[in-house]
C-alpha positions, 0 to 999 in steps of 0.5 A, spaced: 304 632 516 300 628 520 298 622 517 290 625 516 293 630 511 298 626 507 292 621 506 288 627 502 294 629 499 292 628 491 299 631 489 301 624 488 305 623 482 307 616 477 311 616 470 312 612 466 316 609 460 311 608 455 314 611 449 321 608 450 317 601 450 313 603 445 320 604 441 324 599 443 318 595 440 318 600 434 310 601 434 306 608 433 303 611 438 297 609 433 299 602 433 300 601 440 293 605 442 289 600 436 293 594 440 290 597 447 283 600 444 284 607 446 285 613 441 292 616 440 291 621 444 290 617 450 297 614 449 299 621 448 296 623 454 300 617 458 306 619 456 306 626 457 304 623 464 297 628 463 292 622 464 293 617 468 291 610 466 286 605 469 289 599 472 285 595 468 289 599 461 296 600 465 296 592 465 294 591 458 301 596 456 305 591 460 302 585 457 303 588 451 312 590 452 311 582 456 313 586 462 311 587 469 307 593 470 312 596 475 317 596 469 313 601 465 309 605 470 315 608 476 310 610 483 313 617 486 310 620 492 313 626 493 312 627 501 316 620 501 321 625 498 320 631 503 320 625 509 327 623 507 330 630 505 328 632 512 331 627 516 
């Protein structure tokens, strides 16, 4: 895959420990969203790996663990994985 291609790969992919958090510091999901200022179903949704949060929001989850972001949030580009499997 050229370099052009893999630029409009939108099949990027990030999890993310926000429910082991959120236990560790034995919150709700309602608890957590009330602290964040989004609905339950939105950290429902992070969880799940259905929605994606803003930087702005994926910051204020860590702050809230007294984490870095990159604890909570785990980046994953499933062509690097193919690139290496390839090799």
């Amino acid at each position: 895959m050229d370099i052009t291609t893999r630029n409009m790969d939108t099949s990027l992919q990030m999890k993310n420990r926000v429910r082991v958090y959120r236990a560790i510091h034995d919150l709700t999901q309602e608890e957590l969203a009330k602290k964040i200022g989004v609905t339950r179903q939105t950290v429902l949704a992070i969880e799940k790996g259905k929605y994606s949060p803003s930087l702005d929001l994926a910051f204020k989850i860590a702050k809230i663990f007294g984490v870095k972001i990159e604890e909570i949030f785990i980046y994953e580009d499933p062509q690097e994985k193919n690139d290496v499997e390839g090799i």
